[in-house]
N, C-alpha and C positions, 0 to 999 in steps of 0.2 A: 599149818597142816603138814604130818610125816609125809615125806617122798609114796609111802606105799598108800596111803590114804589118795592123794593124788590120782597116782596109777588106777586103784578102784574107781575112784568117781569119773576118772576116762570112760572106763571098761562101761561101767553106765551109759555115760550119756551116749557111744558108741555104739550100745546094742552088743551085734555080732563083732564088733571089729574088733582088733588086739587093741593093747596100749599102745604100739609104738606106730599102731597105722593111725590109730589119734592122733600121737603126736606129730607124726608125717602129714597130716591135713594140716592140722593147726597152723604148723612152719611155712605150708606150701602158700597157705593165705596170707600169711603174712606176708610173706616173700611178694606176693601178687597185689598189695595193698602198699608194700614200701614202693614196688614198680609204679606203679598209676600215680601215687601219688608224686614219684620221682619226675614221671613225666610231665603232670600237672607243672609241677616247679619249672620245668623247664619251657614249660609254655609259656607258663607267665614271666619267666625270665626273660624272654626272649622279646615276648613283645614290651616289656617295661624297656628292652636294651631298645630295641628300635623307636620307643617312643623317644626316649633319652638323645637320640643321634640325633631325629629329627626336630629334637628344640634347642642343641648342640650346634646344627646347620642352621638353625634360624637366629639365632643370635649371633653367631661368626659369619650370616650374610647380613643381616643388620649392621654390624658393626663394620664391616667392610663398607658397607654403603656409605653409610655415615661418614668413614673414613675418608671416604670421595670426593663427598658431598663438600667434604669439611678442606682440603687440599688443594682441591682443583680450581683455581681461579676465578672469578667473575662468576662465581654458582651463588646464590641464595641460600638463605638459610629451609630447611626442610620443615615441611607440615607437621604436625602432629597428630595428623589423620591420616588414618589408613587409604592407598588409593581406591579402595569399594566406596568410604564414606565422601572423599574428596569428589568422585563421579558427579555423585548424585546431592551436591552440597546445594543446595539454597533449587530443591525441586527438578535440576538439572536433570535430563535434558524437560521443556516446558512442551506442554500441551495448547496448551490457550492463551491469549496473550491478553495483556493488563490492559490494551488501548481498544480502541474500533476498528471492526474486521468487517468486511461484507465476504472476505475469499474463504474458499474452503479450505486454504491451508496456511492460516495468518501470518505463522512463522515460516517466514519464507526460507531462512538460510537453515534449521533448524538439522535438514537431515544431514548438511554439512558437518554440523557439529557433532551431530551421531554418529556420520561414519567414521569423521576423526580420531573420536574419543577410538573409536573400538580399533581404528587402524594403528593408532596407537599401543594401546595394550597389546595386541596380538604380533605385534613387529621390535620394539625396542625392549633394550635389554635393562635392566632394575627401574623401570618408570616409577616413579613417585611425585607427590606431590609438594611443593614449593611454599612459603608463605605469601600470599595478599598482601600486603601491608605496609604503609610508608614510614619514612623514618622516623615518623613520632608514635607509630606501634599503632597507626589508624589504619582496620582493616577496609580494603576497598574490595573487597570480591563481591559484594552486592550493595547498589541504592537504587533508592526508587523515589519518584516523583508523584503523588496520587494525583495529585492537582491536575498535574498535563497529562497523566497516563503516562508514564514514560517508566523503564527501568533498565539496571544494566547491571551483568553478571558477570564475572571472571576468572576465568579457573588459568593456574598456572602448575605446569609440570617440569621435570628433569629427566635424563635418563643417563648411560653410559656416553651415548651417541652427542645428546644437546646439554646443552649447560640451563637451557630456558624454552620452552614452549609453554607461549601464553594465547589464552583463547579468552576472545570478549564479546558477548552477544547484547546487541543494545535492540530493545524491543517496547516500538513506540502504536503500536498496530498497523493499518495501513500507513499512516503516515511519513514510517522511517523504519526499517529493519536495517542490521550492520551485523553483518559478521566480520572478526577481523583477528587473523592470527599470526603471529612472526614464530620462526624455529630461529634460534642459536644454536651452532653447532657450538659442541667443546671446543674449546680455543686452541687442543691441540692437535683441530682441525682446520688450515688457512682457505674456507670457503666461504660461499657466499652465503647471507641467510635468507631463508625463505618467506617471501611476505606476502599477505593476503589481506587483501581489502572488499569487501562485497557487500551492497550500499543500495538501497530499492525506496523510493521516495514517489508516495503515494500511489507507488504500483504502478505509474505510468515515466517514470523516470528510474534505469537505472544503469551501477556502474561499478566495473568489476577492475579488478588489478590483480592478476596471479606472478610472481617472479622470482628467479633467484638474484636474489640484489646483490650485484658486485660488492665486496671491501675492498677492491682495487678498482683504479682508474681501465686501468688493463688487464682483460681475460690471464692473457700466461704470468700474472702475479701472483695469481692464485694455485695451489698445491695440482689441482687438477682442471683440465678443459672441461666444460659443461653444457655449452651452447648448442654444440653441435647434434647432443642428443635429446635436446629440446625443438629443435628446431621441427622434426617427422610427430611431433606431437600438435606443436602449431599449425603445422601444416592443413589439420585436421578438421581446421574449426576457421572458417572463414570468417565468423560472427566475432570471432575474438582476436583480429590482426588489426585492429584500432590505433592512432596515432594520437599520444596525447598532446593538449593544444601548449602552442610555444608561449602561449601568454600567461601559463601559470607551470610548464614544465621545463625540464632540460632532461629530454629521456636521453640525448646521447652522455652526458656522466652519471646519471643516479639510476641507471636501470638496464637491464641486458638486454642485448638486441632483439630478447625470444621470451621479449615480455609478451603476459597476455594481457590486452586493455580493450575492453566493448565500454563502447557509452552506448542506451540503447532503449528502445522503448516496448519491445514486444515481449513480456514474460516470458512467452514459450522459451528460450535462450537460455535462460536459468539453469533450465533441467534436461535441457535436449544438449547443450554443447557446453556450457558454463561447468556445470559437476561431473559430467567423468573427464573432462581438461583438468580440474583441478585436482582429483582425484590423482590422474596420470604424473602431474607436478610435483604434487607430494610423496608418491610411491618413489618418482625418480630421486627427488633430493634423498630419502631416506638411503636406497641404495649408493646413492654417490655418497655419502659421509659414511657406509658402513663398508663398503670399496676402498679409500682413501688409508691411505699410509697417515698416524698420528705424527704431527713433528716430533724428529729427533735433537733439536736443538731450542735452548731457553732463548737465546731472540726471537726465534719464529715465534714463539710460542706467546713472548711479550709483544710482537710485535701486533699479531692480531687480536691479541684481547684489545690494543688501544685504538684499533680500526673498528673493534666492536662499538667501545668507548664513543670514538669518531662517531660512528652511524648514528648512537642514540642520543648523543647533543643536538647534532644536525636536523633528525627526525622530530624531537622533541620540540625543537624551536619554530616548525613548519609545518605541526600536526594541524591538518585544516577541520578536526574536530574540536578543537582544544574549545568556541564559541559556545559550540553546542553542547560540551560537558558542562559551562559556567552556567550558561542558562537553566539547563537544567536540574544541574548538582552544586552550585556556587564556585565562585570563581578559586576560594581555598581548597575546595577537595578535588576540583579540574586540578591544578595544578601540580597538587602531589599526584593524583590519580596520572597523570602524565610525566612530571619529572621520576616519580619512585617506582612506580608500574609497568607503565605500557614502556619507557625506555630506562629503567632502573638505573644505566652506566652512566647516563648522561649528568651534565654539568649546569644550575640553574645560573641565568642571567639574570641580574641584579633588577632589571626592568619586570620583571616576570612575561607569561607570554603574551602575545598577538590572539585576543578575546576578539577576534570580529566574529561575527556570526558566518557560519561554514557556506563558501556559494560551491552550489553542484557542479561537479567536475574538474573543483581545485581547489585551493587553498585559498586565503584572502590576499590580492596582490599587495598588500601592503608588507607578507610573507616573504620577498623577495622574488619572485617569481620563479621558487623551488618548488620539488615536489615532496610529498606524504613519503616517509620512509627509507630514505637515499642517503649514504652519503656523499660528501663531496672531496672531488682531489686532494683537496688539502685544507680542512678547518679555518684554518686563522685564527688572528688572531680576537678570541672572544673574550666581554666581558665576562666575567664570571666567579661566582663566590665558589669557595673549595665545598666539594660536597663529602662530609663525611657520613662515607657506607663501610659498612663489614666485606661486602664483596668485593670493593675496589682497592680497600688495605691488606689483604691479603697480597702477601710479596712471596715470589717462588725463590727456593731456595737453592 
């Protein structure tokens, strides 16, 4: 079409208007049409950039993690589940329980585990979850017994702060509840770790242990003093200044002055003094490891990973459960379930362990008459076959 053909068919569709205020609309549209759609682009730009950053940060915090995870000494190797799925793995937390109840609240330890879980999450920094598993790649985070009713669940985590936070709920109905959790700090923390034992046996028997378990013989070996700001928490709970018996303990080496220990037989205790004592133990450790100066020197640093070491030989060889896992789970999946789980570092003895059947309120004296979760001044000398772990070969460099 000529230029002047053009110009008419404007002047047309235009009506009254000239040509050149046709073509003045036309450009001005256009011009208003590059705009919008300029802006469009730049919206979309914009948030495709921000979605970009934010899966940019999520793989350079993964990989950071990882990086951690993978470095840092005496850590386990990491889940493959996300911590939402690791929560809630195997029905966690449980509603009803697999044995005979007459209470209305079967699971007795249960809301410990709940508020753990969340105090957890909401306090420490990259928490994720751990593998279950012993060293021949058997996972142990769930077995059950239908026979007897019995079963038992175990979740383990990591974070900045701990190298290991394992939780284990053993759920037989009234018969036996157990809750029972140990914190590891990072090892390039020289403190003590936190252990819990909470034990209800047919509802008219039970028996509680809350503590920061020394790795030293002596308070000032450790990085920081701790007792002292335990002590206006004990103080609190009458119910829970209990003395453990000489005939299966030595609370003066394997446990801090400002233990808490009830043997006891009246439920009320549980919920009235027993949970927010424990409660206050745990908020406190967390604070004291997140207070603490990390060691600046690789002996410290080697020095208490092999005190951890220590602990979980000593506990390992004196778990006064060890009975009641064979019974109920066999004597081979007690075993690793103890040497590769519940104390990972530890070192198996050539006998394997002390299978007696668990007596309430210690261990079986044939144990030596030590307690559940301590260690001691000084090891000795043990038998023992080299245990080959990924966490313990790990050498800092």
């Amino acid at each position: 079409m000529k230029p002047q053909h053009i110009l008419a068919t404007a002047s047309i569709i235009c009506g009254g208007c000239s040509p050149v205020s046709a073509f003045s609309a036309t450009a001005a549209g256009r011009r208003d049409t590059a705009i919008q759609m300029g802006q469009q682009r730049e919206v979309v730009n914009a948030k495709a950039l921000a979605e970009l950053d934010d899966i940019i940060l999520a793989i350079q915090s993964q990989d950071q993690l990882i990086s951690y995870a993978q470095s840092s000494p005496g850590r386990s190797r990491m889940s493959s589940m996300s911590l939402e799925e690791a929560t809630v793995q195997h029905g966690m937390p449980w509603s009803t329980t697999i044995g005979k109840s007459q209470e209305k609240d079967p699971l007795l330890y249960m809301p410990f585990w709940e508020w753990q879980m969340s105090f957890m999450n909401s306090t420490l920094s990259n928490l994720h979850p751990i593998e279950c598993s012993t060293l021949n790649d058997v996972d142990v985070s769930y077995n059950e017994n239908t026979e007897k009713k019995a079963r038992i669940v175990n979740h383990c985590y990591a974070s900045d702060e701990y190298r290991k936070i394992r939780m284990t709920y053993y759920d037989a109905g009234d018969s036996v509840q157990v809750f029972n959790s140990v914190w590891y700090p990072d090892v390039k923390y020289n403190l003590p770790v936190l252990g819990i034992d909470l034990l209800s046996f047919n509802r008219k028997k039970y028996l509680a242990i809350v503590d920061f378990q020394p790795l030293h013989e002596e308070e000032e070996d450790h990085s920081t003093l701790y007792e002292h700001i335990l002590k206006p928490i004990k103080n609190k709970y009458d119910n829970l200044k209990g003395r453990m018996s000489s005939k299966f303990y030595d609370e003066t080496q394997f446990f801090s002055k400002e233990m808490l220990f009830a043997r006891f037989e009246d439920g009320k205790i549980v919920y009235d003094d027993l949970f927010p004592a424990f409660k206050s133990y745990v908020e406190t450790h967390v604070k004291l490891v997140k207070n603490s100066k990390p060691a600046s020197s690789l002996k410290t640093v080697e020095h208490v990973l092999e005190r951890q070491q220590a602990y979980d030989t000593y506990s390992a060889e004196r778990d006064p459960a060890a009975g009641l896992f064979a019974a109920m789970f066999g004597k081979e999946w007690a075993e690793d379930f103890i040497y590769d789980f519940l104390f990972s570092l530890s070192e198996r003895k050539e006998e394997g362990l002390n299978l007696s059947p668990p007596i309430f309120g210690g261990p079986p004296p044939a144990a030596g008459g030590a307690s559940h979760g301590g260690p001691p001044p000084a090891v000795g000398a043990l038998r023992t076959q080299t245990k080959s772990k990924s966490t313990i070969s790990m050498k800092l460099q």
